[in-house]
NUTORVO-891876 format. One record per atom (N, C-alpha, C): x, y, z. Coordinates in steps of 0.05 Angstrom, whole numbers, padded with zeros to 5 digits, always signed. Each point is the difference from the previous one (the first is absolute). Example, Ala and Ser with C-alpha at 12.3 -4.5 7.8 and 13.67 -1.06 7.14 Angstrom:
% residues 2
+00264-00114+00156;-00018+00024+00000;+00018+00024+00000;-00007+00021-00014;+00016+00024+00001;-00015+00022+00014;
//
This chain:
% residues 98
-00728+01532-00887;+00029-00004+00002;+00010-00011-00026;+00020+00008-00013;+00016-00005-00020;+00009-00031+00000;-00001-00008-00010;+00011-00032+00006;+00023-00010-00018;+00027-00008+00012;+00021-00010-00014;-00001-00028-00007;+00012-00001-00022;-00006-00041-00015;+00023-00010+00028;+00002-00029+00007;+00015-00010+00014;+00026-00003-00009;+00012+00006-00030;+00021+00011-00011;+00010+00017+00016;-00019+00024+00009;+00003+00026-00007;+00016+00010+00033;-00020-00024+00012;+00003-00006+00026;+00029-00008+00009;+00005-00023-00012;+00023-00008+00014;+00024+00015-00015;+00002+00008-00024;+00018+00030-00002;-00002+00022+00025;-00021+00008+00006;+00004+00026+00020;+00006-00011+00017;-00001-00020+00012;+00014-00022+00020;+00031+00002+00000;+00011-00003-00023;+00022-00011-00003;+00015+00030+00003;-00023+00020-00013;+00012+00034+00003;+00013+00007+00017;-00023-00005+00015;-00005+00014+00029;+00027-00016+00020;-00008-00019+00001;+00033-00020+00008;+00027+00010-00009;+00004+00016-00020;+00021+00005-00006;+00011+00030+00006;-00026+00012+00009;+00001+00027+00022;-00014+00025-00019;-00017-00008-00020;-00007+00019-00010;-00035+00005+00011;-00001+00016+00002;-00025+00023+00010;-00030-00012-00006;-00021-00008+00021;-00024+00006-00005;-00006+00015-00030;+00005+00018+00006;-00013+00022-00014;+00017-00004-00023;+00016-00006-00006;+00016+00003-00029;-00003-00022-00019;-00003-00029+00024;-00017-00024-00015;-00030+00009-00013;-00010+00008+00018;-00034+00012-00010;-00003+00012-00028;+00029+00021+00003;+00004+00010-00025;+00004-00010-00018;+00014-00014-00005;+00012-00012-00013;-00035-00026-00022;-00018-00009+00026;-00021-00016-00011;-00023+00014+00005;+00004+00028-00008;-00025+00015+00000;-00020-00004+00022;+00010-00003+00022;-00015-00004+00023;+00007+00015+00024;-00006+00006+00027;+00005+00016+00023;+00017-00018+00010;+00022+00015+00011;+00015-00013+00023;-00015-00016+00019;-00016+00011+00012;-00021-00019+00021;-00011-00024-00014;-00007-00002-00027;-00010-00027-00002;+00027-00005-00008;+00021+00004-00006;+00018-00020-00003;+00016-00011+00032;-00014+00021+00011;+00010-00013+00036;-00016-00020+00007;-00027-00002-00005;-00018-00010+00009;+00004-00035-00017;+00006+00007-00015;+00013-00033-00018;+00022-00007+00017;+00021+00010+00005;+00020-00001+00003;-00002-00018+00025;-00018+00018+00021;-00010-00017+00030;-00013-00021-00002;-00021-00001-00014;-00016-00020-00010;+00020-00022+00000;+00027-00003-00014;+00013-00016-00005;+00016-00018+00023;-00004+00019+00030;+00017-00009+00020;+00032+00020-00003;+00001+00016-00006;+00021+00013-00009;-00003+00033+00020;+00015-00003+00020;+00003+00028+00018;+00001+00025-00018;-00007+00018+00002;+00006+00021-00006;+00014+00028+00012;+00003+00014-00017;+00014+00027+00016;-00023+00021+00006;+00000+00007+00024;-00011+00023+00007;-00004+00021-00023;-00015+00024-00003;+00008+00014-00015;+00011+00025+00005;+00027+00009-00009;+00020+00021-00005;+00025-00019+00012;-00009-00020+00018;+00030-00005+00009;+00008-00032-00017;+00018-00008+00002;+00008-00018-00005;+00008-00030+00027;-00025+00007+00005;-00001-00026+00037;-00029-00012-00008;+00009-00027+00004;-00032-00012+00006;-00014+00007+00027;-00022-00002-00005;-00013+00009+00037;+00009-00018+00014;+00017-00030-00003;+00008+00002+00021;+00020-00003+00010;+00025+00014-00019;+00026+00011+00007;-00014+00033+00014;-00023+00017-00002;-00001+00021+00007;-00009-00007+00028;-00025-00025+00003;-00007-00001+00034;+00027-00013+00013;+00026-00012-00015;+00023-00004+00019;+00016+00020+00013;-00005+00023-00022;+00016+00027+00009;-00014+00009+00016;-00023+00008-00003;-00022+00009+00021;+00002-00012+00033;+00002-00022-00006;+00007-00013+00027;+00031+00003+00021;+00016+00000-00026;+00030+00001+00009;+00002+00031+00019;-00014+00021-00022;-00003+00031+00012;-00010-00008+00026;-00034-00007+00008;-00008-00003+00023;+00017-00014+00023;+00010-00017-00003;+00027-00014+00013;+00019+00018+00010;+00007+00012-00019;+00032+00021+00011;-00019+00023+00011;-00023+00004-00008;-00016+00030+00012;-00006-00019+00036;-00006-00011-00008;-00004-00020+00036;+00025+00006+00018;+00016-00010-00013;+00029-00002+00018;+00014+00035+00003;-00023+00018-00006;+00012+00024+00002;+00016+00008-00012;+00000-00006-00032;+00020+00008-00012;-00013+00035-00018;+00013+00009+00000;-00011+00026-00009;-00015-00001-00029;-00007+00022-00008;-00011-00010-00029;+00025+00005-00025;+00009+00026+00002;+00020-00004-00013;+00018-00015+00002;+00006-00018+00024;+00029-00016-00006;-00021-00020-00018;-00025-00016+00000;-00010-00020-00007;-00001+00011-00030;-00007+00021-00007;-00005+00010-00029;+00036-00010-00007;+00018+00010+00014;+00033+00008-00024;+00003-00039+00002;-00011-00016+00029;+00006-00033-00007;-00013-00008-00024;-00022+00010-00006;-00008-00011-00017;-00008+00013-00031;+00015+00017-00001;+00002+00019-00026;-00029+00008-00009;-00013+00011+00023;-00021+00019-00002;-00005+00020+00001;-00027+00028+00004;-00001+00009+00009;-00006+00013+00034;+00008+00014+00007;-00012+00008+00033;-00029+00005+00001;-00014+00002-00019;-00035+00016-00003;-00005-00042-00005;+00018-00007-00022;-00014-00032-00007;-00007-00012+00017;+00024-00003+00023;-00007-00013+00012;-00012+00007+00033;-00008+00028-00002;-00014+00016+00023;-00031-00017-00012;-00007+00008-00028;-00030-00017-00012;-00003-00028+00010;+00028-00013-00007;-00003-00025+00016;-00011-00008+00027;+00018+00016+00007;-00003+00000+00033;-00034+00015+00012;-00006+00014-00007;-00028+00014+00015;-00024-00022-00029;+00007-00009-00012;-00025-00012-00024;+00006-00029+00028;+00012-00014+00001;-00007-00029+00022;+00005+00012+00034;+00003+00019+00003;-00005+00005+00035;-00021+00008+00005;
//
């Protein structure tokens, strides 16, 4: 594993806080996005999923919220347009925890 100075560290810290990219910090110190995630956690510092912009656990809150309205019989598309999803997203949701 590539190893960043604790400089180098609390810069991609401060990066990453300010909404810039795993992967573009990495770039930036000649290192992989993943070890600059893996610092980043190390630090106590949540991270984003990767492609979306949710920590896992703003994603297990949505996940739950879906299962909730999918309980009370709410269809999948109305739960996809409440929550500015898709109908397939949150069909995965729904059959990945039932």
């Amino acid at each position: 594993m590539s190893k960043l100075t604790k400089k180098n560290i609390s810069e991609a810290i401060k990066l990453y806080q300010s909404g810039i990219s795993q992967s573009t910090i990495g770039k930036l110190f000649g290192v992989s996005g993943q070890i600059v995630g893996r610092y980043i956690r190390s630090s106590g510092i949540e991270t984003c999923v990767g492609g979306y912009n949710q920590t896992r656990s703003e994603i297990k809150e949505k996940h739950a919220e879906i299962l909730a309205r999918f309980n009370r019989s709410e269809s999948l598309s109305s739960i996809a347009k409440a929550l500015n999803m898709s109908t397939s997203g949150v069909d995965y949701v729904v059959k990945k925890y039932s």
